[in-house]
C-alpha positions in Angstrom: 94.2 -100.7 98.1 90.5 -100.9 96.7 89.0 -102.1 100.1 91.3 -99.5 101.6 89.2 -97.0 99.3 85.5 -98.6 99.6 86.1 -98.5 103.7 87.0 -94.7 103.2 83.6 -94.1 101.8 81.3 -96.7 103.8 80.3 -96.2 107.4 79.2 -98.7 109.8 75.8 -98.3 111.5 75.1 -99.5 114.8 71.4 -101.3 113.8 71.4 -104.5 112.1 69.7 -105.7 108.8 66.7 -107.8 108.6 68.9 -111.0 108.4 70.8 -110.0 111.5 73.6 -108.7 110.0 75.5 -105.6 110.1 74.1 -103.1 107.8 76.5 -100.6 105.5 75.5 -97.5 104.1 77.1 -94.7 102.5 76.7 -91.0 103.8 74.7 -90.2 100.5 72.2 -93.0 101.7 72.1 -91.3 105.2 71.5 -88.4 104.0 68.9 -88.9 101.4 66.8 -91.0 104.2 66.6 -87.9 106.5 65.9 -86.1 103.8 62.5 -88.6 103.2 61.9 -88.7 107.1 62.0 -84.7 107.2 59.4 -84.5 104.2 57.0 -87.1 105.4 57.0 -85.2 109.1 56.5 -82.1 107.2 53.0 -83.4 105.8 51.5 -83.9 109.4 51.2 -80.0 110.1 51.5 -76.9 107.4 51.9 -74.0 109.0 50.2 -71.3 107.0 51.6 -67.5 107.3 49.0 -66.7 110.0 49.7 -69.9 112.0 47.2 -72.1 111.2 48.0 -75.9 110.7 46.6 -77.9 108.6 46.6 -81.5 109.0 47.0 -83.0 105.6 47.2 -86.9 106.7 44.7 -87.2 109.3 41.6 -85.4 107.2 41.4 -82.7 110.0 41.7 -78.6 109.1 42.6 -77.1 112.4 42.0 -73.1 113.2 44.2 -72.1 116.1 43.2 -74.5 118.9 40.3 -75.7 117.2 40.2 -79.0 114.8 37.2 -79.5 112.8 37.2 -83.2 110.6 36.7 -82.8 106.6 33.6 -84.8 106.6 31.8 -82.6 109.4 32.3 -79.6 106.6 31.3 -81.5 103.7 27.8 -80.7 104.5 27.9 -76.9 105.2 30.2 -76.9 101.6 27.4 -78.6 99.7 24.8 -76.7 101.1 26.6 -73.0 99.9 27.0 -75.0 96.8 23.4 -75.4 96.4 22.9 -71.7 97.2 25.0 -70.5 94.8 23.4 -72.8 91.8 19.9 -71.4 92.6 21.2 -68.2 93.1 22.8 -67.8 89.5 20.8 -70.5 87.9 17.3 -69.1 88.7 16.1 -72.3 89.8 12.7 -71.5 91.6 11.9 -72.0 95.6 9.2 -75.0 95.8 6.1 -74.1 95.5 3.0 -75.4 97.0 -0.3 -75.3 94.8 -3.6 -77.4 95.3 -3.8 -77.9 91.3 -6.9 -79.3 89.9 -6.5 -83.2 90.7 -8.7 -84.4 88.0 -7.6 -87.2 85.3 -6.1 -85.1 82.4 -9.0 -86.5 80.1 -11.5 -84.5 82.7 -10.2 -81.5 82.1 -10.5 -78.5 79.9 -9.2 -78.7 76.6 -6.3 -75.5 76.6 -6.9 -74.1 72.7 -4.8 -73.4 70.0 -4.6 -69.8 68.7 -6.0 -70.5 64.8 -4.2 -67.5 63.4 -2.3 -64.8 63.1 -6.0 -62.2 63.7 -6.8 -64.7 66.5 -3.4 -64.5 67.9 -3.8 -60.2 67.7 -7.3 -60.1 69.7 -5.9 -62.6 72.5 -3.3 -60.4 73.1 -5.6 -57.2 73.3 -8.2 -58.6 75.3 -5.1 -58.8 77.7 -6.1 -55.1 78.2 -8.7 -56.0 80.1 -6.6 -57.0 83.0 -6.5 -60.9 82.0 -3.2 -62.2 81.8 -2.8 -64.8 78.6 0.0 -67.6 79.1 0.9 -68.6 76.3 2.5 -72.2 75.5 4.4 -72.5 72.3 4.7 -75.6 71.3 5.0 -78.4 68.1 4.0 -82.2 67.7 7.0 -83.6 67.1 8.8 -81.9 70.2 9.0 -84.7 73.1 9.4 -81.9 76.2 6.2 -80.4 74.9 4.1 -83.4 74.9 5.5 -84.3 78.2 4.5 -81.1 80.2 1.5 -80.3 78.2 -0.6 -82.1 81.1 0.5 -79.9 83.6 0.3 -77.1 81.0 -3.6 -78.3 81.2 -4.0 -78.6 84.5 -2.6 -75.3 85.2 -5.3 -73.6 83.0 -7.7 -75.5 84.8 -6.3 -73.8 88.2 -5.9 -70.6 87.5 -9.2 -68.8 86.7 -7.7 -65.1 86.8 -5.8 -65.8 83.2 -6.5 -67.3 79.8 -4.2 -70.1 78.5 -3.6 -70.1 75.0 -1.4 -72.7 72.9 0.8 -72.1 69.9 2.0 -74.1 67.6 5.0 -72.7 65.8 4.9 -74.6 63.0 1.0 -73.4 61.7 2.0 -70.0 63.3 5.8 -69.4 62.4 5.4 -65.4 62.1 3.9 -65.6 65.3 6.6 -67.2 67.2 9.0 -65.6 65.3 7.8 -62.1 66.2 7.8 -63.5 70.2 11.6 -64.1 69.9 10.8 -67.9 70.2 14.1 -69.6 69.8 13.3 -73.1 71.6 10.6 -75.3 72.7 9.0 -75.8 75.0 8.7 -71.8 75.4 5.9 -70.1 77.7 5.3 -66.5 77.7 2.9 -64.6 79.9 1.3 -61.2 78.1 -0.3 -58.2 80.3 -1.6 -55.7 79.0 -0.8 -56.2 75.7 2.6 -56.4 75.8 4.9 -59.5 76.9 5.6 -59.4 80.2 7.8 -62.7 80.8 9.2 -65.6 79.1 10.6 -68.7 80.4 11.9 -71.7 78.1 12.1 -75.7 79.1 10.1 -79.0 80.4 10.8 -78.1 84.4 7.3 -78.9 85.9 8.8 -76.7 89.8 9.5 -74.1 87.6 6.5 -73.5 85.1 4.3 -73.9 87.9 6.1 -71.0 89.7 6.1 -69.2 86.4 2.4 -69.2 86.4 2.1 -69.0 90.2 4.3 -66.1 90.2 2.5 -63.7 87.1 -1.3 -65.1 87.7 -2.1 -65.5 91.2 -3.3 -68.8 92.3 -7.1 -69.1 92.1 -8.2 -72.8 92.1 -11.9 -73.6 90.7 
């Protein structure tokens, strides 16, 4: 009576097993195969609700009668990408300046405002229709020291404005009154007011900092 039973439930296919034999499988088994078949066909095409496929094994995306391969838009993607991040970064365009190409040593020595009456006629004699940029700065900060040559040869460059260092810790009312909050900061004042501020060690964009408030007028 049990093989009675167990033949009720089994059904004889008409392939044969890897060693030749017949193979037996319940309906369940059947049914849970087609199952696997239908969801592995399923992947080859998506149809979207405007009927677009897209053709997640084969690393295609396919518009209508078009199919364009993933890699082919990996450029366009990162170059958006790149867009965006200057867009909302601020990140500067590159700028092209014939800066002074002397050694370092050769060049003018930027100064140091002495104090806090030195600091006050810099900024007026910005009245006069000379910008002042203004690097604030400290010894023991390792951006500073490492941008302070182009810092240099900037002032060397640019003619039209007076460059002016700071050093936060002899002058702390000073930078305190700028709003300086980090170093390295640069500040350009016009007409005796602040008229931009920019903070970090990014060579592209100090240089189009400068470029930008001074006008490029090489010696």
């Amino acid at each position: 009576s049990s093989r009675a039973s167990m033949s009720a439930t089994l059904v004889r296919r008409c392939d044969l097993s890897p060693s030749g034999g017949p193979r037996w499988t319940t309906p369940g088994r059947i049914a849970r195969r087609k199952h696997a078949i239908d969801a592995l066909e399923s992947l080859q095409a998506v149809p979207t609700a405007r009927g677009r496929y897209t053709a997640a094994m084969s690393g295609t995306i396919c518009f209508g009668g078009v199919c364009i391969p993933i890699n082919a838009i990996w450029p366009v993607i990162v170059l958006g990408l790149k867009w965006l991040f200057e867009k909302f970064t601020g990140a500067p365009p590159t700028i092209e300046v014939a800066l002074d190409e002397r050694p370092v040593d050769q060049l003018p020595t930027v100064p140091y405002v002495s104090s806090d009456e030195d600091w006050e006629e810099r900024v007026a004699k910005t009245k006069e229709g000379r910008p002042l940029v203004v690097d604030f700065t400290a010894t023991w900060c390792g951006p500073c020291q490492k941008i302070a040559p182009l810092f240099q040869r900037l002032a060397a460059t640019y003619d039209g404005a007076d460059f002016v260092k700071v050093d936060v810790d002899d002058l702390d009312d000073v930078a305190e009154a700028c709003g300086v909050q980090a170093m390295p900061t640069f500040q350009i004042f016009v007409n005796g007011a602040k008229k931009d501020a920019m903070t970090g060690a990014s060579d592209a964009k100090l240089t189009a900092f400068v470029d930008t408030h001074c006008g490029k007028k090489t010696k």
